[in-house]
Biopython code that builds the backbone (N, CA, C, O; Angstrom):
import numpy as np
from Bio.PDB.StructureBuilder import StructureBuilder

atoms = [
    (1, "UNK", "N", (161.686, 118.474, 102.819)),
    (1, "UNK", "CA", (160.511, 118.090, 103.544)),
    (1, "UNK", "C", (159.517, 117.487, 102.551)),
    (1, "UNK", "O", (159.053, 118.004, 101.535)),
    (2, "UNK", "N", (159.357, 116.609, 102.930)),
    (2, "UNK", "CA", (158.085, 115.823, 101.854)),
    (2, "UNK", "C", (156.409, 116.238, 102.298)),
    (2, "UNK", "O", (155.809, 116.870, 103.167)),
    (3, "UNK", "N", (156.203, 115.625, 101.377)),
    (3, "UNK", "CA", (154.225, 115.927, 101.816)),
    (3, "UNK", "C", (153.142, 115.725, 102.924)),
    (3, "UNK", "O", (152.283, 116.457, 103.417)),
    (4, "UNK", "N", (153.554, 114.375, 103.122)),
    (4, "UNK", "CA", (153.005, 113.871, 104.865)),
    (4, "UNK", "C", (153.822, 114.235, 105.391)),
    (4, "UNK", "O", (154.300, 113.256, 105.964)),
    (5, "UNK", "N", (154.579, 115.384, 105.699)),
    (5, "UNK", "CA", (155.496, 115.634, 106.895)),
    (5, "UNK", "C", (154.888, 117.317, 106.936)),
    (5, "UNK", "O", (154.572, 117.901, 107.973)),
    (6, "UNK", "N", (154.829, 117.837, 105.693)),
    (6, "UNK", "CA", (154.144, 119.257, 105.947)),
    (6, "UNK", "C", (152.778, 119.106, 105.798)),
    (6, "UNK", "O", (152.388, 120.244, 105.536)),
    (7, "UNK", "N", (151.523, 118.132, 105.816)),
    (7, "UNK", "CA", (150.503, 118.270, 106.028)),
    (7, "UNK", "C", (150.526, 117.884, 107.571)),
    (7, "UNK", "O", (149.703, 118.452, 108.290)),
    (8, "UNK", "N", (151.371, 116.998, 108.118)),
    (8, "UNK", "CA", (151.191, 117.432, 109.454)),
    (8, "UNK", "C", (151.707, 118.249, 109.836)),
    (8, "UNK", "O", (151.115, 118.301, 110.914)),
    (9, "UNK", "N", (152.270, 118.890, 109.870)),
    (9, "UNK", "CA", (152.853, 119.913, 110.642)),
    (9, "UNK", "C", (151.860, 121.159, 110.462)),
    (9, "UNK", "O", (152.037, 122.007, 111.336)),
    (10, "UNK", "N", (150.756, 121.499, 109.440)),
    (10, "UNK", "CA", (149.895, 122.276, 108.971)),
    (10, "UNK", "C", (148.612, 121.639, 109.872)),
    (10, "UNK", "O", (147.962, 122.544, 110.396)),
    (11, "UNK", "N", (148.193, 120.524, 110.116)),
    (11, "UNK", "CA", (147.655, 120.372, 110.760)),
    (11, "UNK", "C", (147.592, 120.603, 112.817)),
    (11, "UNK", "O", (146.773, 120.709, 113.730)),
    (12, "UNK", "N", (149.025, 120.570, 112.579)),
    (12, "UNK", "CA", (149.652, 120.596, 114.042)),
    (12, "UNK", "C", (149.053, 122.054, 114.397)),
    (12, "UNK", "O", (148.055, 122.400, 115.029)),
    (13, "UNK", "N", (150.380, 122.978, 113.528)),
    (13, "UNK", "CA", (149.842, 124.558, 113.758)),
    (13, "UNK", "C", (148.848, 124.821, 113.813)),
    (13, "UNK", "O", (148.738, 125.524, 114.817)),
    (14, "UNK", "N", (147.411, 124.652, 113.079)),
    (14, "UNK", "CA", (146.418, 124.648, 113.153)),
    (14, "UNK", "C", (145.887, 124.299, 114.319)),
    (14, "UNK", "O", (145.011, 125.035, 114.773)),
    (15, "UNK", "N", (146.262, 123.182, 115.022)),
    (15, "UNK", "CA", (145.390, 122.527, 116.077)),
    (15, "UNK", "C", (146.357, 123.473, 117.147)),
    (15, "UNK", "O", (145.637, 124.046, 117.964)),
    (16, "UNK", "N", (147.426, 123.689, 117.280)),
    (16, "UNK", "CA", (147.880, 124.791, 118.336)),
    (16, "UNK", "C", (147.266, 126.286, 118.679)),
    (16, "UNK", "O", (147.212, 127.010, 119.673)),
    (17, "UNK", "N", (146.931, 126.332, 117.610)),
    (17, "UNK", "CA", (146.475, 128.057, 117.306)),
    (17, "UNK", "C", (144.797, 127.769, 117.526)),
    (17, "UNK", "O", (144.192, 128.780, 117.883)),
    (18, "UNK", "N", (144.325, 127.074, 117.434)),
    (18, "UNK", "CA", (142.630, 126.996, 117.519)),
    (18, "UNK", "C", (142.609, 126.779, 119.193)),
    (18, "UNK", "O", (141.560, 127.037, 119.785)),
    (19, "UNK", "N", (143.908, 126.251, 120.025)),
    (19, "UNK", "CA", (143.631, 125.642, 121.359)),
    (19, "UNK", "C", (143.741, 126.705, 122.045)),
    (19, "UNK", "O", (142.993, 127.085, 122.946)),
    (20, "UNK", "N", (145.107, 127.438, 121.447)),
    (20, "UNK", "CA", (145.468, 129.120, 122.303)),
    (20, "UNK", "C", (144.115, 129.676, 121.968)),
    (20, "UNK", "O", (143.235, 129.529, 122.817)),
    (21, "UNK", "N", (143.812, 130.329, 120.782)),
    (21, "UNK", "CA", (142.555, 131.321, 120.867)),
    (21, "UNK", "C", (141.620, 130.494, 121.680)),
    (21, "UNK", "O", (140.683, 131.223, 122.005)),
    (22, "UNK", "N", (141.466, 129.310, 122.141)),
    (22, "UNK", "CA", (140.030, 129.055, 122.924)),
    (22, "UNK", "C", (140.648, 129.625, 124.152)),
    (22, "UNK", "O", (140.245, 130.596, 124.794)),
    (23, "UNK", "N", (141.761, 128.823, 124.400)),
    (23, "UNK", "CA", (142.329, 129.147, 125.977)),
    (23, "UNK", "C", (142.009, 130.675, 126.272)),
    (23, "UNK", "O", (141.586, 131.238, 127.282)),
    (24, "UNK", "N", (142.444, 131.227, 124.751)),
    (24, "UNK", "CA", (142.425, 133.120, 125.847)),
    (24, "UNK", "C", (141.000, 133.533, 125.444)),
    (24, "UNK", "O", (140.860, 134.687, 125.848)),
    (25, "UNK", "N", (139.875, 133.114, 124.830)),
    (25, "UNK", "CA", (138.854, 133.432, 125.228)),
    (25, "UNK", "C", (138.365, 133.161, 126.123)),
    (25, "UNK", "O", (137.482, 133.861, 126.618)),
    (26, "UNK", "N", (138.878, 131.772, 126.761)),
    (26, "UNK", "CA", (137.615, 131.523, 128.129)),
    (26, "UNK", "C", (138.122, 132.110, 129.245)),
    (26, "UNK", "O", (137.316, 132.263, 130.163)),
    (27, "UNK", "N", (139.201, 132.467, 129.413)),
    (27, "UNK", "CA", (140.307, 133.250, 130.456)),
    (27, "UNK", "C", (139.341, 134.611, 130.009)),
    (27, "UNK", "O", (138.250, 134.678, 130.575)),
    (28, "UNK", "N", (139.532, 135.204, 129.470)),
    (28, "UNK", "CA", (139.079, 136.677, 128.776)),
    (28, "UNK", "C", (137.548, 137.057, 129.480)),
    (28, "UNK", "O", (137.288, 138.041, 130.172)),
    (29, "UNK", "N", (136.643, 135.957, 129.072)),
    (29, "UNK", "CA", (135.841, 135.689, 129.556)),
    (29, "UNK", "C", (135.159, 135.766, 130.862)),
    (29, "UNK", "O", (134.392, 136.616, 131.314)),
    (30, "UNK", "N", (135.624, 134.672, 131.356)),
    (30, "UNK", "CA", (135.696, 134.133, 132.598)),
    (30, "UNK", "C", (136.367, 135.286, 133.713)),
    (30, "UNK", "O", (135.927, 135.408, 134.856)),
    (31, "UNK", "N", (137.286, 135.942, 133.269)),
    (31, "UNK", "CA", (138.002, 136.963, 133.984)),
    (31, "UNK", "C", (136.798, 138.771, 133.934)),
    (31, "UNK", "O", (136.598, 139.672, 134.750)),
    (32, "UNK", "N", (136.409, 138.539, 132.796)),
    (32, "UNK", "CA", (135.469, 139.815, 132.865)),
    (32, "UNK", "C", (134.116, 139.505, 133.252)),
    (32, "UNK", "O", (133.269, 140.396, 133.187)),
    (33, "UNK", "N", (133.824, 138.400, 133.630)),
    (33, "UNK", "CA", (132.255, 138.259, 134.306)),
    (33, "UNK", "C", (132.671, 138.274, 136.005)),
    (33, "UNK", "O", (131.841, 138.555, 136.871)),
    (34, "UNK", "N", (134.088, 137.923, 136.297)),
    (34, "UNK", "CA", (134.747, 138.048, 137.441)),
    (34, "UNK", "C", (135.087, 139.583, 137.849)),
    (34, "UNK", "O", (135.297, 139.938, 139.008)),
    (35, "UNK", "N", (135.106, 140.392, 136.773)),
    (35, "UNK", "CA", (135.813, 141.558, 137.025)),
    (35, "UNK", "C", (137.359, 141.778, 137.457)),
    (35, "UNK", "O", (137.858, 142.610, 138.215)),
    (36, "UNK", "N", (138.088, 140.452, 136.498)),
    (36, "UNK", "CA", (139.398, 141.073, 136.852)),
    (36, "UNK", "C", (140.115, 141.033, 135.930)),
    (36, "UNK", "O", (140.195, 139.919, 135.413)),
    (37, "UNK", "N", (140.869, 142.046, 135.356)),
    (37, "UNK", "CA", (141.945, 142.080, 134.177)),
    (37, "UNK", "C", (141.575, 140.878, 133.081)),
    (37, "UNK", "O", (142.226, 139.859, 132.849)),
    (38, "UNK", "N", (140.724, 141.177, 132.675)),
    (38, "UNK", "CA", (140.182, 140.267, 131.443)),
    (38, "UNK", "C", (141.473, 140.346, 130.390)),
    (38, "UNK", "O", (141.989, 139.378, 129.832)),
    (39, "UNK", "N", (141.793, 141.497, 130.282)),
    (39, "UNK", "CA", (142.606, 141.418, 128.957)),
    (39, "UNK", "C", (144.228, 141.181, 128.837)),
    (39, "UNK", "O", (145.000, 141.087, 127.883)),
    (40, "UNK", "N", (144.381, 141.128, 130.350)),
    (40, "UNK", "CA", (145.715, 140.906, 131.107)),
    (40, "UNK", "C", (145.467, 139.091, 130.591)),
    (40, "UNK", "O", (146.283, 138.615, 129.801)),
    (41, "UNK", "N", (144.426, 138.307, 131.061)),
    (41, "UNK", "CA", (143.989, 137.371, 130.796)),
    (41, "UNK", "C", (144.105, 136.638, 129.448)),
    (41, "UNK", "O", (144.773, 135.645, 129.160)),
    (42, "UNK", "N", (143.184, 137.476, 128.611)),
    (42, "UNK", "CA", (143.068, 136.831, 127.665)),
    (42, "UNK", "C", (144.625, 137.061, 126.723)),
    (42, "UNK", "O", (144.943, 136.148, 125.961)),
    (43, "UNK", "N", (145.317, 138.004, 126.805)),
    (43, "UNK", "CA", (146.622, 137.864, 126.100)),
    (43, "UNK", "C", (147.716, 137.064, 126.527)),
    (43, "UNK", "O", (148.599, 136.705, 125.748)),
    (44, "UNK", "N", (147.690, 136.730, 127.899)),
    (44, "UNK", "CA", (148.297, 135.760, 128.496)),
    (44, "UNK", "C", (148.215, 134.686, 127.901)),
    (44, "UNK", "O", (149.198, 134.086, 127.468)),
    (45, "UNK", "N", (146.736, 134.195, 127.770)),
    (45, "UNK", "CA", (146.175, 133.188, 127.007)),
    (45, "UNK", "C", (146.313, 132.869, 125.292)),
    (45, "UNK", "O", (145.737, 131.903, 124.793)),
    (46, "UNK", "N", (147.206, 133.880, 124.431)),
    (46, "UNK", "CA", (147.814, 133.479, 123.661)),
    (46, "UNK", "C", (149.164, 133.034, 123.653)),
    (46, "UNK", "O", (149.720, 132.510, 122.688)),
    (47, "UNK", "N", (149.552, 133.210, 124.509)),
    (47, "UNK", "CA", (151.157, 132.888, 124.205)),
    (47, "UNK", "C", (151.907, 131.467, 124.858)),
    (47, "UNK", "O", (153.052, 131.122, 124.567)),
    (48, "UNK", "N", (151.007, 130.737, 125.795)),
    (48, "UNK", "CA", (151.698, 129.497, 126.102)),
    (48, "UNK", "C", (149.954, 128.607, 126.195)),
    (48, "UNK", "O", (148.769, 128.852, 125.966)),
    (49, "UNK", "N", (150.911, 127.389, 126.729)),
    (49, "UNK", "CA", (149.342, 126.564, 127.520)),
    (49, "UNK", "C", (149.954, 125.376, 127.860)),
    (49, "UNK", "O", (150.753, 124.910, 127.047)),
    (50, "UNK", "N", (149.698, 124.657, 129.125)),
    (50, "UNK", "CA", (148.469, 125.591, 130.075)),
    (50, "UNK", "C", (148.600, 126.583, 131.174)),
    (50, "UNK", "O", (147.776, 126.916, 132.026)),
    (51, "UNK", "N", (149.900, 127.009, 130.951)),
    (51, "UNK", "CA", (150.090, 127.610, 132.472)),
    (51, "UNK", "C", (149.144, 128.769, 132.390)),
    (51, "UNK", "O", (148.504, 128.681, 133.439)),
    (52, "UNK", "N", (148.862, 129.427, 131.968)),
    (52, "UNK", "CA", (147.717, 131.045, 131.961)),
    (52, "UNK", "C", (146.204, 130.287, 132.751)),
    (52, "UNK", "O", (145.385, 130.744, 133.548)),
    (53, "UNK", "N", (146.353, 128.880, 132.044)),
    (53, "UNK", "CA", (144.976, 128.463, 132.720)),
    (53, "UNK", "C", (145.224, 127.830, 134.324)),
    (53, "UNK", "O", (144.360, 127.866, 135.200)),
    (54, "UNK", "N", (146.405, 127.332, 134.468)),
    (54, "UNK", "CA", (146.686, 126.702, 135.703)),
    (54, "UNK", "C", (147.419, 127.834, 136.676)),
    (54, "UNK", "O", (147.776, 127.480, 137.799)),
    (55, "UNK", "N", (147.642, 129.218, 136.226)),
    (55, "UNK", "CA", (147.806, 130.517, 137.664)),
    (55, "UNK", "C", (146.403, 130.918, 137.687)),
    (55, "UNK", "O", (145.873, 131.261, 138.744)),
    (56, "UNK", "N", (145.780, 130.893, 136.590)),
    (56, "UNK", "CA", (144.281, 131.402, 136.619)),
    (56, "UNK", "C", (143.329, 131.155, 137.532)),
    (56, "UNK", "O", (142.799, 132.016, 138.234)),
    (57, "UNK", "N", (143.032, 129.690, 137.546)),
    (57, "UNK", "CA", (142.718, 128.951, 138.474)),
    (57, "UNK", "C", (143.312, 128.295, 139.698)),
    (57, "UNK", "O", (142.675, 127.476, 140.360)),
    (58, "UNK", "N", (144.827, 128.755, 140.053)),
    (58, "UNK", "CA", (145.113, 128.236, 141.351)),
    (58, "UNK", "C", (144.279, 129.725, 142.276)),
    (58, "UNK", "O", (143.571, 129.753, 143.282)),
    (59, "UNK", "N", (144.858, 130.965, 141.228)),
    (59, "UNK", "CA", (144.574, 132.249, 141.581)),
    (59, "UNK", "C", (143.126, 132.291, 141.808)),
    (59, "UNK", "O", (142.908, 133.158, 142.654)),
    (60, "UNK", "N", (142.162, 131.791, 141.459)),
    (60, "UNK", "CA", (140.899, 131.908, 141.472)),
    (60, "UNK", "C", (139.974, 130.956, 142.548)),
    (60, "UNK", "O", (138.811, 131.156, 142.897)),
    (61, "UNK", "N", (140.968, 129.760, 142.984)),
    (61, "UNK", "CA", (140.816, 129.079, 144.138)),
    (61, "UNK", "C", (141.336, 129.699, 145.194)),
    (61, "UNK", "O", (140.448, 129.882, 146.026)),
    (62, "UNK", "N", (142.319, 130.086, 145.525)),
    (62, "UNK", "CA", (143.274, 131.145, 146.829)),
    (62, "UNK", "C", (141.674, 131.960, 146.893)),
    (62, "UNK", "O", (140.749, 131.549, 147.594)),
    (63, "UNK", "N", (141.587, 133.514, 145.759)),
    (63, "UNK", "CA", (140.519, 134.424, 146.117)),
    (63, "UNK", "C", (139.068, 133.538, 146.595)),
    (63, "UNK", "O", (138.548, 133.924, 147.642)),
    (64, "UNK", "N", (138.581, 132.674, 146.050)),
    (64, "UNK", "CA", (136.956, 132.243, 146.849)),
    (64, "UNK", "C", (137.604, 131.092, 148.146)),
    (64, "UNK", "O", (136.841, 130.665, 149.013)),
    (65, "UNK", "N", (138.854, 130.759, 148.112)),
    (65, "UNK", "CA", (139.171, 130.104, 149.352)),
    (65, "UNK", "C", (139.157, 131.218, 150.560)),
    (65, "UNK", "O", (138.994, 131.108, 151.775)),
    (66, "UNK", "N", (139.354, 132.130, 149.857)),
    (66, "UNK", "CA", (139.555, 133.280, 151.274)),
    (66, "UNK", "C", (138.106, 134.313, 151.324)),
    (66, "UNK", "O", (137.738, 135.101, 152.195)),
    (67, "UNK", "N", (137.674, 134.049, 150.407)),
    (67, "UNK", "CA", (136.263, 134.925, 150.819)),
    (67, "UNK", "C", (135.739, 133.693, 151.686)),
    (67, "UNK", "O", (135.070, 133.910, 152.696)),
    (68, "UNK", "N", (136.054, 132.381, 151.272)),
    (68, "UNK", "CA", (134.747, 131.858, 152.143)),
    (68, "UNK", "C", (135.227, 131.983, 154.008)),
    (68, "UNK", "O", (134.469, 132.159, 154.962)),
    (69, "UNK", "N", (136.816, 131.804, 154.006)),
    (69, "UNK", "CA", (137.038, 132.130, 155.325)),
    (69, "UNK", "C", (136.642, 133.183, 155.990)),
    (69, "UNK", "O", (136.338, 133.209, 157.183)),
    (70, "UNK", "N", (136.638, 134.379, 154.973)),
    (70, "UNK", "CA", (135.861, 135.961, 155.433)),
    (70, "UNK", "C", (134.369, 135.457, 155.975)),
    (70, "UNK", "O", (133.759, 135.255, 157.025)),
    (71, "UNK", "N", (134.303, 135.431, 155.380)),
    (71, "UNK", "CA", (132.229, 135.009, 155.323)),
    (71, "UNK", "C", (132.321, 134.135, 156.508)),
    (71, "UNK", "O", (131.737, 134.459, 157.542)),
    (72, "UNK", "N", (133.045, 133.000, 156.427)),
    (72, "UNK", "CA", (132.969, 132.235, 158.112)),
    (72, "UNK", "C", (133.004, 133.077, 159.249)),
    (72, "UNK", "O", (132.231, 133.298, 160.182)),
    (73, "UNK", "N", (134.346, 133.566, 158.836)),
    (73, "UNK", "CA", (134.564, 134.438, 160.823)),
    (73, "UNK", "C", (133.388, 135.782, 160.528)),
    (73, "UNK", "O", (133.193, 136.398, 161.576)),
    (74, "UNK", "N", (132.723, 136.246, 159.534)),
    (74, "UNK", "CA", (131.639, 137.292, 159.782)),
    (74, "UNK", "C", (130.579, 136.564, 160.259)),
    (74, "UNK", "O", (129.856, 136.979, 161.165)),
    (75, "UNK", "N", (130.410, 135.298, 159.605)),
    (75, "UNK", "CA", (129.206, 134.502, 160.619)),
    (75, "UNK", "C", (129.081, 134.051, 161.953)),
    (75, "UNK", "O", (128.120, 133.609, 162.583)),
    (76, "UNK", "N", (130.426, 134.286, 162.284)),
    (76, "UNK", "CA", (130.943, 133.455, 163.275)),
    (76, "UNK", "C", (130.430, 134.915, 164.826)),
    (76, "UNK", "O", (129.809, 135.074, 165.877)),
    (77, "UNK", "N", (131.065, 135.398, 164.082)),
    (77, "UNK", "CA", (130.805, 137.227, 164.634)),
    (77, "UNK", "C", (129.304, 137.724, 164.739)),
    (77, "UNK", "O", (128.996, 138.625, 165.520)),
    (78, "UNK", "N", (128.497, 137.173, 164.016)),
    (78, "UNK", "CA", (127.194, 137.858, 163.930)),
    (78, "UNK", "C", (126.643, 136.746, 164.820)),
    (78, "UNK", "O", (125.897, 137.178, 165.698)),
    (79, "UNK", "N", (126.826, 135.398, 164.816)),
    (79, "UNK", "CA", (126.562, 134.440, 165.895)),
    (79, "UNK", "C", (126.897, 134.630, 167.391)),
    (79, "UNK", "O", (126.427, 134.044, 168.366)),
    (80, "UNK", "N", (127.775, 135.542, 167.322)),
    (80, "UNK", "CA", (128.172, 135.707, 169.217)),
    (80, "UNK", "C", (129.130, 134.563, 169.344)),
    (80, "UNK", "O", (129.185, 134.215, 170.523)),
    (81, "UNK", "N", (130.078, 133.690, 168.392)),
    (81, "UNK", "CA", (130.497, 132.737, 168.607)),
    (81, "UNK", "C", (129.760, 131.699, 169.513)),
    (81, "UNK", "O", (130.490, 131.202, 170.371)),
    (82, "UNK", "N", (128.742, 131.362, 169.502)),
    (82, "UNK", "CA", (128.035, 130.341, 170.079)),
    (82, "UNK", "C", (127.298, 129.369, 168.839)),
    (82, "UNK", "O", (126.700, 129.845, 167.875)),
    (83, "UNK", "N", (127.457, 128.156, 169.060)),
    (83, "UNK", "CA", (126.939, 127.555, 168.558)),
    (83, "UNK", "C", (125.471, 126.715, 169.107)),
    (83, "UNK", "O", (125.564, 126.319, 170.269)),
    (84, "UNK", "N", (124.248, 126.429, 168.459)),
    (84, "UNK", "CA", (123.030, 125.626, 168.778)),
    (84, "UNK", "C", (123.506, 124.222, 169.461)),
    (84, "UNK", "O", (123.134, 123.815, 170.562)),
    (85, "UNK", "N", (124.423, 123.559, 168.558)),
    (85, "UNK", "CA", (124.688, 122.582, 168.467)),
    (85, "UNK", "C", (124.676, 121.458, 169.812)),
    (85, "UNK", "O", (125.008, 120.285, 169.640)),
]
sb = StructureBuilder()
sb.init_structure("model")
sb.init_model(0)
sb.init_chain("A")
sb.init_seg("    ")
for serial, (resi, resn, name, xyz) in enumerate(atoms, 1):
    if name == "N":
        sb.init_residue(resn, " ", resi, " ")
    sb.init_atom(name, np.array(xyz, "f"), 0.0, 1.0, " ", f" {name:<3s}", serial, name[0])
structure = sb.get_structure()
């Protein structure tokens, strides 16, 4: 292996390992201001990318996709189902 072949590759690792630790901090993060398995999260978030961030967030669209349907039919309910309109 010659010299420009292991300074990139030192640069590579480097830039892999700085992307994982961001990935599993903002998962880590983001998951404990949420209150859910932060640390389930953030270790997930070392070991690949992007999938930890792309179940994270399909998972995190499904849960406020379905609170907001909750919250509809409770409004819907406290309205008498009638609308002004």
């Amino acid at each position: 292996m010659n010299e420009a072949s292991a300074q990139v590759s030192w640069w590579l690792w480097t830039c892999i390992g700085l992307l994982l630790l961001s990935q599993s901090t903002v998962l880590f993060l983001h998951a404990r201001s949420r209150g859910g398995r932060a640390w389930f999260w953030g270790l997930w978030g070392l070991t690949q990318f992007p999938c930890p961030t792309l179940v994270y967030l399909l998972l995190q669209w499904r849960r406020n996709r379905k609170r907001g349907l909750i919250a509809a039919e409770s409004a819907e309910r406290e309205d008498g189902g009638m609308n002004d309109g």
